[in-house]
Backbone as ProteinMPNN parsed JSONL, in Angstrom:
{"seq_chain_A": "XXXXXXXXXXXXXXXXXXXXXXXXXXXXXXXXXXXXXXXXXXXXXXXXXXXXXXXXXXXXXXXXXXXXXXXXXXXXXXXXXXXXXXXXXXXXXXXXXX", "coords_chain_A": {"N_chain_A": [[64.803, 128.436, 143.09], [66.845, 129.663, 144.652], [67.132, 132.104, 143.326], [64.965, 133.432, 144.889], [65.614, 132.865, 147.356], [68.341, 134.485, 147.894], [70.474, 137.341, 147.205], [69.572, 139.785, 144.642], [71.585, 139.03, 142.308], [73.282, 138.145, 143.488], [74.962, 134.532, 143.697], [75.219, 131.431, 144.453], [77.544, 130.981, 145.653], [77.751, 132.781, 147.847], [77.527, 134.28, 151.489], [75.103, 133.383, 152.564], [74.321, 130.603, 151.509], [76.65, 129.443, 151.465], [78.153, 129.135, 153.801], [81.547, 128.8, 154.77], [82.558, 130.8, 153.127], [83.83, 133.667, 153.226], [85.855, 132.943, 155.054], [84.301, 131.736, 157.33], [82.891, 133.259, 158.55], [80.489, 133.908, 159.405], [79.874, 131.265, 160.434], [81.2, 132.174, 163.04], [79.431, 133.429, 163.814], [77.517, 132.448, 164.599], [77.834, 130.71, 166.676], [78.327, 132.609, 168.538], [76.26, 133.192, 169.04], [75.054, 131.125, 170.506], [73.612, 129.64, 169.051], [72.867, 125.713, 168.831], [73.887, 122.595, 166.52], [72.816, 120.26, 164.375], [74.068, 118.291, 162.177], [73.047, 115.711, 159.641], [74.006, 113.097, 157.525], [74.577, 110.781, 154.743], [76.929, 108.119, 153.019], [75.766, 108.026, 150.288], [75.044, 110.428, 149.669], [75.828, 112.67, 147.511], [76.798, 115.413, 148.274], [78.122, 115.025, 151.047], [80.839, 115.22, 151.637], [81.432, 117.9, 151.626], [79.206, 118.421, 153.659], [80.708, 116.943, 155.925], [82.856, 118.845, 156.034], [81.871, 121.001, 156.76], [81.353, 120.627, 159.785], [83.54, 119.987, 160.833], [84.673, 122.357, 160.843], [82.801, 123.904, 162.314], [83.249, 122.791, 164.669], [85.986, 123.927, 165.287], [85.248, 126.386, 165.136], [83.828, 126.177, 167.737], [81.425, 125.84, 167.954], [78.531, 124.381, 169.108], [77.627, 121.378, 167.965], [76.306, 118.574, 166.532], [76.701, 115.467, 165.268], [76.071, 113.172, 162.683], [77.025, 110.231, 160.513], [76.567, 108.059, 158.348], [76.382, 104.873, 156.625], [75.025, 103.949, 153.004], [71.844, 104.942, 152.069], [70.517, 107.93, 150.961], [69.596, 111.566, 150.145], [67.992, 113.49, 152.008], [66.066, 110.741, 152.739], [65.089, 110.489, 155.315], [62.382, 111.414, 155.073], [61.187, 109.693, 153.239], [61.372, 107.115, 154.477], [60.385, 105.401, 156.758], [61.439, 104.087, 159.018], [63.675, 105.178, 158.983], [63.126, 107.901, 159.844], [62.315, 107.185, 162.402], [64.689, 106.402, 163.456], [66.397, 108.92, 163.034], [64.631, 110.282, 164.945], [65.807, 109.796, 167.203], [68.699, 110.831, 167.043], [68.436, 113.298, 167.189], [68.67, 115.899, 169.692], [67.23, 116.144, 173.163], [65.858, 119.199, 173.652], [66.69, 120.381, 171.434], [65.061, 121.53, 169.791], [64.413, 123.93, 170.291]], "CA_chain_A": [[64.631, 128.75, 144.484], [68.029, 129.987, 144.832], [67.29, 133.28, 142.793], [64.163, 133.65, 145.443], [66.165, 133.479, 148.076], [69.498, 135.04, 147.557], [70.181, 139.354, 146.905], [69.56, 140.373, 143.681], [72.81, 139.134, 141.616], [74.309, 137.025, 144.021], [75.252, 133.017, 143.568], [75.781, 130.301, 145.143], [78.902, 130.993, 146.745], [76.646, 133.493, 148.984], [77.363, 133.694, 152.695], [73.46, 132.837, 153.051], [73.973, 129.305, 151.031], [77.936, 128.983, 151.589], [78.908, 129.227, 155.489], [82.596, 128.601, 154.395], [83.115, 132.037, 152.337], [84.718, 134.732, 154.008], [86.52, 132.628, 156.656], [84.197, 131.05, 158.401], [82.633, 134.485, 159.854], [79.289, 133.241, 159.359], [79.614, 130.256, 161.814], [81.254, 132.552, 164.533], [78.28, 134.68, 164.577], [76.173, 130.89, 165.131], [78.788, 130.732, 168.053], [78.172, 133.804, 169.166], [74.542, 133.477, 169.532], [74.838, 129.943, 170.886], [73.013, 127.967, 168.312], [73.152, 124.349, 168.242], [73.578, 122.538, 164.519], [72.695, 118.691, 163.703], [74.31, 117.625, 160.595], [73.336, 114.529, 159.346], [74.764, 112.459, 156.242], [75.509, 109.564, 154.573], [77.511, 108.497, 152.032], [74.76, 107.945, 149.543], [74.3, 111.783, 149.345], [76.593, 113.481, 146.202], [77.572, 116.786, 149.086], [78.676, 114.424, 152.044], [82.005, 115.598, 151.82], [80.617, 119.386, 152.246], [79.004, 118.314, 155.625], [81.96, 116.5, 156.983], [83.768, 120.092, 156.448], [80.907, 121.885, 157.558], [80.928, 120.015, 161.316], [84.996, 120.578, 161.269], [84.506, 123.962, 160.683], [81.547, 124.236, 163.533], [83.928, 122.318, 166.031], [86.82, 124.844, 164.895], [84.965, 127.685, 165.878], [83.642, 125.828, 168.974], [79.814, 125.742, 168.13], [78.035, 122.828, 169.594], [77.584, 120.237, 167.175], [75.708, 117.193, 166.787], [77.118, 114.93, 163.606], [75.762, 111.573, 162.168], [77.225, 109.82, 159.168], [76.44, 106.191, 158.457], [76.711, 104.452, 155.446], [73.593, 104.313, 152.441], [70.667, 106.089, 151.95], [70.304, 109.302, 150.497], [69.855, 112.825, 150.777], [66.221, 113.501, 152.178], [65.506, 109.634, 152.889], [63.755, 110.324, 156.34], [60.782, 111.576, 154.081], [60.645, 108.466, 152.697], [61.585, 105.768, 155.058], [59.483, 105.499, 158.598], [62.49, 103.956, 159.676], [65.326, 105.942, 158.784], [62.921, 108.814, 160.092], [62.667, 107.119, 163.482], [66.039, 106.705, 163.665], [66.545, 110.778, 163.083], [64.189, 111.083, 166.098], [66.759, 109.075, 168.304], [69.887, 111.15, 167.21], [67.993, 114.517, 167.922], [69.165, 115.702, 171.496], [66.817, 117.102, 173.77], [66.221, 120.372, 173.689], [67.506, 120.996, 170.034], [64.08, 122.22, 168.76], [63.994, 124.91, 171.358]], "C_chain_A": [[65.783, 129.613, 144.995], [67.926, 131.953, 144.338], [66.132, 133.923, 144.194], [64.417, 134.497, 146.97], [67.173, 133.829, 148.634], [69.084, 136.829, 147.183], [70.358, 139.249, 145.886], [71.145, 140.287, 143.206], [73.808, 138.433, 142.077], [74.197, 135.5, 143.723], [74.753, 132.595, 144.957], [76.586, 130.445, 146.299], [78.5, 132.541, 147.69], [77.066, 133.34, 150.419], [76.008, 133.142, 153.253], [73.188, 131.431, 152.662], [75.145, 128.667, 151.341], [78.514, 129.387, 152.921], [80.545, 129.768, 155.266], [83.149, 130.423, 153.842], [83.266, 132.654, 153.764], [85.549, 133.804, 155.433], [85.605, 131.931, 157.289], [82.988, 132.22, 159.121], [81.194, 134.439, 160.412], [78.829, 132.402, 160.472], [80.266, 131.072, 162.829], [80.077, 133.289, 164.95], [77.184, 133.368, 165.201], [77.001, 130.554, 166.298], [78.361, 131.635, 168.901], [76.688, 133.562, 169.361], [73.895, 131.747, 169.785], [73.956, 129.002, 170.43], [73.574, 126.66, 168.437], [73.28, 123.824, 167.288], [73.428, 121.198, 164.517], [72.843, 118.99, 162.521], [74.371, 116.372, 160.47], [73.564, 113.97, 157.957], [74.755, 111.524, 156.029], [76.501, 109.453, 153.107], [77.378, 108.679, 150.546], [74.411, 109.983, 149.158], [75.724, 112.645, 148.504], [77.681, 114.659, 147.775], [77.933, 116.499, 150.625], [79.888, 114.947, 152.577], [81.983, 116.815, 152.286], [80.206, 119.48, 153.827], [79.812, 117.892, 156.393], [82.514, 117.798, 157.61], [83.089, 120.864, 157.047], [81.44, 121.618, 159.354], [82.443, 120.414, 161.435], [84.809, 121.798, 161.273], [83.851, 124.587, 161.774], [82.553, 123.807, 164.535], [85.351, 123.231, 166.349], [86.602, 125.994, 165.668], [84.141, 127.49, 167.345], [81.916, 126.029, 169.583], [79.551, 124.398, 168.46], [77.019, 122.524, 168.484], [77.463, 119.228, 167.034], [75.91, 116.67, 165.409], [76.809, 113.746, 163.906], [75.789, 111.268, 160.72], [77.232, 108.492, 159.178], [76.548, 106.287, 156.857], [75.188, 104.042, 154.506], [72.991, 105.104, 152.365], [70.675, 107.258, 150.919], [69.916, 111.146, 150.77], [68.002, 112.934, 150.894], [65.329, 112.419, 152.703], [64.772, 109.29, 154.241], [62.662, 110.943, 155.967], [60.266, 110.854, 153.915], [60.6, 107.295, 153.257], [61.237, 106.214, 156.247], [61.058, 105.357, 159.354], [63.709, 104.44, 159.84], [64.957, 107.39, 159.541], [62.8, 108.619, 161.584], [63.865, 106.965, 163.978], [66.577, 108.225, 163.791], [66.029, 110.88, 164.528], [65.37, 110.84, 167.448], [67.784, 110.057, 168.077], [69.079, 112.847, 167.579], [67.773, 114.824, 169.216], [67.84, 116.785, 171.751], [66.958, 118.884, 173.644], [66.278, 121.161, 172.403], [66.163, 122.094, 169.33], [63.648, 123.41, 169.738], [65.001, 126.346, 171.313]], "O_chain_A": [[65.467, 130.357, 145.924], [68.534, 132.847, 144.927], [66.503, 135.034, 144.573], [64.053, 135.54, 147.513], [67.242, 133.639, 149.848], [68.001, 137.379, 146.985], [71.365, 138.583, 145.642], [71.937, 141.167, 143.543], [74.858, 138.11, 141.523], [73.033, 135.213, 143.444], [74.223, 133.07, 145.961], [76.406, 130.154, 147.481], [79.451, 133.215, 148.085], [77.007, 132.161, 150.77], [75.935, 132.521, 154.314], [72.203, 130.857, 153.126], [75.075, 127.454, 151.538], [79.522, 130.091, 152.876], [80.837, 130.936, 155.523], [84.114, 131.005, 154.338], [82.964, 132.3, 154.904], [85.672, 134.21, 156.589], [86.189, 131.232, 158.118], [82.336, 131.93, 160.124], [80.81, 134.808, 161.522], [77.867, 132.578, 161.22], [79.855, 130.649, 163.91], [79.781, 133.674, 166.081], [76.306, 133.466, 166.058], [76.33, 129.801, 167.005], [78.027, 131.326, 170.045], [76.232, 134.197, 170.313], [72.812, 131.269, 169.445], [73.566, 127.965, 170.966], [74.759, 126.495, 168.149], [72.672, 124.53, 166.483], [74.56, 120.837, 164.84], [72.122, 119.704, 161.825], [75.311, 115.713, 160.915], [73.11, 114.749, 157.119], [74.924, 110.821, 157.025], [76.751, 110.378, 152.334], [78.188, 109.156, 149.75], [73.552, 110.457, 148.415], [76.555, 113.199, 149.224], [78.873, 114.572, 148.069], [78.05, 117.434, 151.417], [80.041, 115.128, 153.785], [82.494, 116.984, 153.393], [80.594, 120.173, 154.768], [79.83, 118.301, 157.554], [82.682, 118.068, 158.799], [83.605, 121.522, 157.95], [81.875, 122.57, 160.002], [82.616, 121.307, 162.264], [84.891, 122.16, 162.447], [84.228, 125.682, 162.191], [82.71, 124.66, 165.409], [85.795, 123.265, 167.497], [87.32, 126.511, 166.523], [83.839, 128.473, 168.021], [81.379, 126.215, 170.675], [80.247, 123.435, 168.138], [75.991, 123.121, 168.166], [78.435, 118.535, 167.339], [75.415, 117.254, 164.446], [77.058, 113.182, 164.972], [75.023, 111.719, 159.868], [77.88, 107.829, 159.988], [76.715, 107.248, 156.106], [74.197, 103.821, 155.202], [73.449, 106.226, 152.579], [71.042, 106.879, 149.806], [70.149, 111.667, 151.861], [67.112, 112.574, 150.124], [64.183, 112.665, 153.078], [64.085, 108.287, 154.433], [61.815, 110.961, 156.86], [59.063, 110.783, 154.166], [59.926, 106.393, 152.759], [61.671, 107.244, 156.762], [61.654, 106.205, 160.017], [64.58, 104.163, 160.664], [65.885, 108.118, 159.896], [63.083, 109.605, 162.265], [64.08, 107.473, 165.078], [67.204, 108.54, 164.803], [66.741, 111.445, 165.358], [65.626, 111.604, 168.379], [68.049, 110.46, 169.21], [69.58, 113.39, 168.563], [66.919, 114.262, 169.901], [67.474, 117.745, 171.073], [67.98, 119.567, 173.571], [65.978, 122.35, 172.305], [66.297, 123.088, 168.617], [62.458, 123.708, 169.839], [64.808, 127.262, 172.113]]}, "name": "protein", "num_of_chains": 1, "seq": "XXXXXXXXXXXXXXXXXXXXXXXXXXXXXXXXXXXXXXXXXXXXXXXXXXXXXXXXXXXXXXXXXXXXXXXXXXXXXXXXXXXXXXXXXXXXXXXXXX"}
């Protein structure tokens, strides 16, 4: 999926898959054009540590940022669990899907 959708020859470490590269410059332009971002996590998910830095990084450059990390679960587990997916609906603020 990655080769699909990435430029011809590029990785991973991509500003289109990796925010982080070049500085950061990435999230000022999501500043700049006043996006909102929910990141949610737990500690059950291998790249937890990734989203922590992500949301520092977003609060850094002074994008508005909605973070939830609890403990369990997994990565994807409001797919699978009603309840973990009504829970998601609760931390999603007004507005966000707009």
């Amino acid at each position: 999926m990655w080769d699909l959708g990435l430029p011809i020859g590029a990785d991973r470490d991509h500003e289109y898959c990796n925010v982080m590269i070049g500085g950061g410059s990435v999230i000022e332009h999501i500043g700049l054009l006043g996006w909102r971002c929910l990141v949610i996590g737990c500690d059950g998910d291998p790249l937890v540590d990734h989203q922590i830095e992500l949301v520092r990084k977003l609060e850094e450059k002074a994008v508005a940022v909605v973070s939830v990390f609890g403990g369990g679960g997994f990565h994807g587990m409001e797919l699978f669990d009603p309840e973990k997916a009504r829970a998601l609906s609760q931390v999603i603020p007004p507005g966000l899907s707009n």
